[in-house]
C-alpha positions, 0 to 999 in steps of 0.5 A: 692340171691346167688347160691351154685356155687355163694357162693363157688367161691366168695371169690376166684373172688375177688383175681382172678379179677385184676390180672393176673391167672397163670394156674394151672395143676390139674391131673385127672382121666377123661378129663372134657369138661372144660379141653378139651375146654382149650387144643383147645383154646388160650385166649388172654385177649387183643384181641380188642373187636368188637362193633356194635349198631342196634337201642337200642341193643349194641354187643361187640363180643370177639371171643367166647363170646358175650355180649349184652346189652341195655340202657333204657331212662333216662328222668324222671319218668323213670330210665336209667337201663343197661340189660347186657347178656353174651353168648357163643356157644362154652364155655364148660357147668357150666362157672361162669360170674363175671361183674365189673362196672367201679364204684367200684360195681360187680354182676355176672350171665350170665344176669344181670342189673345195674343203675350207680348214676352219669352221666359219661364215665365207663369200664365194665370188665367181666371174665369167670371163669371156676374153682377156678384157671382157668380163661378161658377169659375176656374181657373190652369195654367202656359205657356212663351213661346218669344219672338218671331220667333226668327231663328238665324243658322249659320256657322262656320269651317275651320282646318288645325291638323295640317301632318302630317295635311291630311285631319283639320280643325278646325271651329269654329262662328260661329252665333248667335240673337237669342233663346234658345240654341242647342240641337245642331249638325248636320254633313254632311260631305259624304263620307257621314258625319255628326255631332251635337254640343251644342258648336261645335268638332269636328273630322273626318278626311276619307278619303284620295284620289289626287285632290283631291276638295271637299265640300260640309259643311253646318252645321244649328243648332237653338235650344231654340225648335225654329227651325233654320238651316243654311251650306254651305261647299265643303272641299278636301282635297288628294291624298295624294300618295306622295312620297318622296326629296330632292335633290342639291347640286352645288357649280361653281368651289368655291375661285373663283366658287362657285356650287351646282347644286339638283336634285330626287330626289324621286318619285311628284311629280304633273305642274305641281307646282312647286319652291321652295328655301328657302337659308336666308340670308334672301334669300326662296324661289327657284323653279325645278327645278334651279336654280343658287345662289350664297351670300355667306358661308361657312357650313353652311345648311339648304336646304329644298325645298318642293313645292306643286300649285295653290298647296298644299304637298305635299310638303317636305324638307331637309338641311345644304349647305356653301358655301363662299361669294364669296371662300373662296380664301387667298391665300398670301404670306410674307417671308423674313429671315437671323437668323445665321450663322456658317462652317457653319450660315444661320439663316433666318426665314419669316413668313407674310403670307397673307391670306383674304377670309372664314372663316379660314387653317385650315393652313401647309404649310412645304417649306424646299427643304433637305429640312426641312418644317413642318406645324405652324399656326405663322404663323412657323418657324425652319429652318438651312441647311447651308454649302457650299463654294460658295453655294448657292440654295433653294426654299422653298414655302408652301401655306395652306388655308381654306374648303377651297381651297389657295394656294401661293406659293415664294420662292428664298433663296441660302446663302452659302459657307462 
């Protein structure tokens, strides 16, 4: 609420402020004391203002008079409130003070308080004004709005970008604030450490334990309004567990049901771990220690065997297994024709007719029971046959390979007599 000295000079402040007061000479009776105060002292509007800071208080001193004011926080629940005061020992009694903000606002009062909207840079101007034609000095001096409740929100997240490193992680920052910028970031890590950094992303090497340990890593924003904020998020770091080794595989009935036996050798494998098996044929992870497998298809696969302890992959290995899959066994068969003869000689033809489910014939053995052989991987052979006086009978035998399994079939040809 306005003062009766308020009302009476607020029409007249407005035309004063801004523009330059000439003096006006009004005669009187008596001196008064704001006369004689003009008669002694030589205002100059701009003499440069003298500016210090002691803790939260700021002075701007300007000959004969001082202003002090003081900022309060702008972080959040709080709001930034400037607290202005204008004094001055040797100013005569019954002086008016009128304050603009830099923002378009005023008040007046030797004290007053005032709350800028927007963070920004403002000139405060203050006059004192002695009567409605005098204005006996004024002065200008720069403030920083900071905002108004300022409220920094910390997070941030934890990424594992290093499989062959499980203690070193990326951490990346989430944190934001409503008004102005954050300033630095602040880490503990928990094992005793720390860091500060002007960027959100950093990353941190946690020491190596036989046990897994979880620490508590909290994150402290500060903005450039000096309001702070800070998250805890608990990190698991896993046991560096000194494995080594791999596994065996032991293949049953190879050439008729195949099935392969995996058995860990690894060591140093902590208690309540498990085993999982990749067979690589798309058929998902198997779990188990040994476990037993049987493979479709013939084929040389890259088996992988994992080891997780609560979940978590500590250890993993792999090495090439060949199967030889569901029906690796040939099945030999051939069928047998006399192309000629004459009074000494039989000439024979044999012609495989073996088959093999999957993969292909890898070899034909030939035996023609006469002494004669054929190794060659011809599906087709030629042999002669010697007559005798009386007929005579042979065993001719086919063994055919694939996969790596053998089959064998024989068939008895007779020879005629010379």
């Amino acid at each position: 609420m306005q003062t009766e000295t308020m009302k009476r000079y607020t029409p007249v402040l407005y035309l004063l402020f801004g523009i330059l007061v000439m003096s006006v000479s009004c005669k009187k009776e008596a001196v008064s004391p704001i006369t004689e105060y003009l008669q002694n002292t030589k205002i100059k509007a701009d003499t440069s203002a003298i500016t210090t800071t002691v803790k939260d208080t700021t002075t701007v001193d300007f000959g004969d008079i001082v202003v002090r004011y003081e900022q309060s926080s702008t972080c959040y629940p709080g709001r930034e409130i400037f607290s202005f005061k204008a004094t001055g020992t040797t100013l005569p009694p019954g002086v008016f003070y009128y304050w603009a903000f830099g923002d378009g606002n005023t008040a007046t009062g030797a004290s007053v308080s005032y709350s800028y909207q927007a963070a920004s840079s403002f000139v405060v101007n203050l006059m004192v004004v002695a009567d409605v034609n005098t204005v006996l000095t004024k002065l200008s001096f720069p403030i920083k709005a900071k905002g108004q409740q300022t409220r920094p929100v910390a997070g941030f997240t934890v990424k594992s970008d290093f499989p062959d490193n499980i203690n070193y992680l990326t951490f990346n920052t989430s944190s934001s604030v409503n008004h102005g910028d954050i300033s630095y970031y602040k880490w503990e890590w928990g094992d005793g450490s720390s860091a500060l950094t002007s960027v959100g992303l950093i990353r941190h090497e946690f020491p190596r334990n036989v046990a897994d340990i979880t620490y508590p890593v909290k994150l402290t924003i500060t903005t450039n309004t000096g309001c702070a904020a800070d998250t805890t998020i608990a990190v698991t770091i896993p046991a560096a567990y000194p494995i080594k080794g791999g596994f065996r595989a032991d293949a049953l009935n190879a050439c008729t049901n195949e099935s392969i036996v995996f058995t860990a050798e690894a060591e140093n494998v902590p208690g309540g771990s498990v085993y999982e098996w990749d067979f690589s044929d798309g058929k998902g992870v198997v779990t188990g220690n040994p476990v037993t497998y049987k493979y479709k298809y013939p084929n040389d696969y890259d088996v992988i065997m994992s080891v997780r302890l609560n979940g978590r992959l500590i250890y993993r290995t792999n090495k090439m297994v060949n199967a030889k899959g569901e029906n690796p066994k040939p099945t030999a068969a051939f069928e047998q024709t006399m192309v000629w003869q004459n009074s000494t000689t039989a000439h024979w033809l044999f012609n495989s007719r073996s088959t093999i489910p999957t993969g292909s014939i890898d070899s034909y053995q030939w035996s023609f029971g006469n002494g004669n052989t054929s190794n060659d991987y011809y599906s087709s052979v030629e042999t002669n046959y010697q007559k005798e006086s009386t007929a005579k009978s042979y065993k001719v035998q086919l063994v055919v390979t694939g996969n790596g399994c053998a089959d064998t079939t024989s068939k008895v040809i007779t020879i005629p007599a010379q």
